[in-house]
N, C-alpha and C positions, 0 to 999 in steps of 0.2 A: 394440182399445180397448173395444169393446162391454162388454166379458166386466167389466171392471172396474167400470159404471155401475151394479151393483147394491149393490156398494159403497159407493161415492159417497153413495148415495140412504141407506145405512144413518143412523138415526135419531144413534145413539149414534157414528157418525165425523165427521157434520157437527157434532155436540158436542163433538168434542174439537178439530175444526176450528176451529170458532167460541174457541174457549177459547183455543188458539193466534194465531189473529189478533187476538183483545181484547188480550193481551199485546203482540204484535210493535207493535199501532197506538202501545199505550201508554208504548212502547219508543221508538215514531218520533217521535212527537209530542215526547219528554224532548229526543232527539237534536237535534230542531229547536229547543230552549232560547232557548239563545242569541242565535241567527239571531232568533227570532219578538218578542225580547227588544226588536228595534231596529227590527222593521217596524212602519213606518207601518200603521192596523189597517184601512182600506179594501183592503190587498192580505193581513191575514192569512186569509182563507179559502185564498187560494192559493199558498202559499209551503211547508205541510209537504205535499210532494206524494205521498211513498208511504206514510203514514199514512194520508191523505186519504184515498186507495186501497184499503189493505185496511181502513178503517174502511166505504166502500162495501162491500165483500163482506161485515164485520160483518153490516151489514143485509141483503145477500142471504142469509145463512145464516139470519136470526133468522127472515127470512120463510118461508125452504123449512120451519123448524121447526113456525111456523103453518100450515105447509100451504096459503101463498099463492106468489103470484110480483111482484114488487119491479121493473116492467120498466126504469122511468125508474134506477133503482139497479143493477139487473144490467149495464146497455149503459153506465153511469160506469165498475163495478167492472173489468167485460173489458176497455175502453180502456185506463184509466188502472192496474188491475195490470200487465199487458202493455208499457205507455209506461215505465211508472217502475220496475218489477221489471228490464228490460231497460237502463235506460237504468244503474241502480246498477251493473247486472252490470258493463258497456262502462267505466263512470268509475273503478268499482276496478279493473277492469286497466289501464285507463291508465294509474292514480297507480302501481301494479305496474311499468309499464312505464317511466313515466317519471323515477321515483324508485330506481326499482332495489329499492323493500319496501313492503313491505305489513302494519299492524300486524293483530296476528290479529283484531280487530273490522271489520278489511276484508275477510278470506275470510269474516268470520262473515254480513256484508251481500251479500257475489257469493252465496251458498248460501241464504241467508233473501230474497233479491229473484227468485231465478232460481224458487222456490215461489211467490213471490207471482207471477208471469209465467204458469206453468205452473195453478195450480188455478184461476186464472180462467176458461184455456181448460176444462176439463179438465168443469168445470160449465157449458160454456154449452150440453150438449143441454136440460138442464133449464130452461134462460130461455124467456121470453114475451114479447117486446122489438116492441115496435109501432113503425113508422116513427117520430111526432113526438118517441119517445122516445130513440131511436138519433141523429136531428139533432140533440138538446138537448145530448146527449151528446160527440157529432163539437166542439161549439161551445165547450163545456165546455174539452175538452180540445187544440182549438188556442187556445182564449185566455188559457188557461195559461200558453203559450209568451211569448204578447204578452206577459203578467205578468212573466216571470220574462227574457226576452232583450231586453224592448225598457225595461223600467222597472227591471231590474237587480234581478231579487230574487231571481233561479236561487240554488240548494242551493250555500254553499262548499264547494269543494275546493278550498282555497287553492295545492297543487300544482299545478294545472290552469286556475287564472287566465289564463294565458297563452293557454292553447287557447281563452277563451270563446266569440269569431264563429263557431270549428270547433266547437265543442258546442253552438250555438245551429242553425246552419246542418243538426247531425245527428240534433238532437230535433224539427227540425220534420219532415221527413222519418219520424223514430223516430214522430211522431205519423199522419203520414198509413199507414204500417202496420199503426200500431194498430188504428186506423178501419178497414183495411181487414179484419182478422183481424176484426174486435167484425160489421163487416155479413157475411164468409163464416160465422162462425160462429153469429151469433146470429140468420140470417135461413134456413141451409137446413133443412129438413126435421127437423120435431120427431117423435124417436121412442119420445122417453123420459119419463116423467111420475114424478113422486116419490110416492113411498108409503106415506110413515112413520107 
């Protein structure tokens, strides 16, 4: 993995990085339309949630660009790409599974969330994430859940209605791994520093 971080830190791939997540956000956000169309707005911060997400690593990139570190914004992006990149992947094979297809905008989201999953981890030698930042974060991201299983605002997948206690019951879980990958990864041993 090592050998790759000099990559990573290249000036001109987190630009094209960043270029590719301004789109996808502004892709999530469109796809949330509808849905955000008919929330109540005390819950619209928290209903488009993998937008939400890679609009966080937006801002981890603009910062790594500045040549700063974003900690309270890096320790949302880790969680919550990871929660929600993950969680897209698991829902479109479900509707896969329990539908018998899948239209091709659903392998387009299992292959564009499983990136958003992966370049979270992928950047977190480069975070600077201080404990009260990591808790804001952890807090953030199970109250999401509240949001979204206990006041009914989770993402439709009208297929999958049926499932909802069992998608409820396996994001909250899906969230306490997140939390746990965001503190193994964003808390051991920093050995990498950006240098663009």
């Amino acid at each position: 993995m090592n050998m790759f971080y000099p990559y990573l830190a290249n000036r001109k791939f987190i630009l094209l990085l960043l270029i590719i997540n301004i789109f996808g956000t502004i892709y999530g956000y469109l796809w949330y339309g509808s849905q955000l169309a008919v929330t109540p707005v005390i819950f619209l911060p928290f209903v488009p949630d993998s937008p939400t997400a890679s609009l966080f690593f937006v801002f981890v990139l603009l910062a790594f660009l500045l040549k700063k570190n974003w900690g309270l914004v890096e320790a949302l992006a880790i969680m919550t790409l990871f929660k929600y990149g993950m969680w897209a992947v698991v829902m479109n094979i479900l509707t896969l599974f329990t539908t018998g297809e899948l239209a091709w905008q659903g392998y387009m989201l299992i292959a564009s969330h499983l990136g958003m999953a992966i370049q979270g981890i992928l950047y977190s030698p480069f975070y600077r994430i201080k404990p009260w930042q990591f808790i804001i974060a952890a807090i953030w991201t199970l109250h999401n859940d509240i949001i979204d299983y206990v006041f009914n605002m989770m993402p439709v997948y009208r297929d999958l209605l049926v499932y909802m206690h069992e998608i409820g019951y396996f994001t909250f879980w899906l969230s306490l791994i997140s939390i746990s990958i965001a503190y193994y990864f964003g808390y051991r041993e920093k050995r990498f520093t950006l240098s663009l």
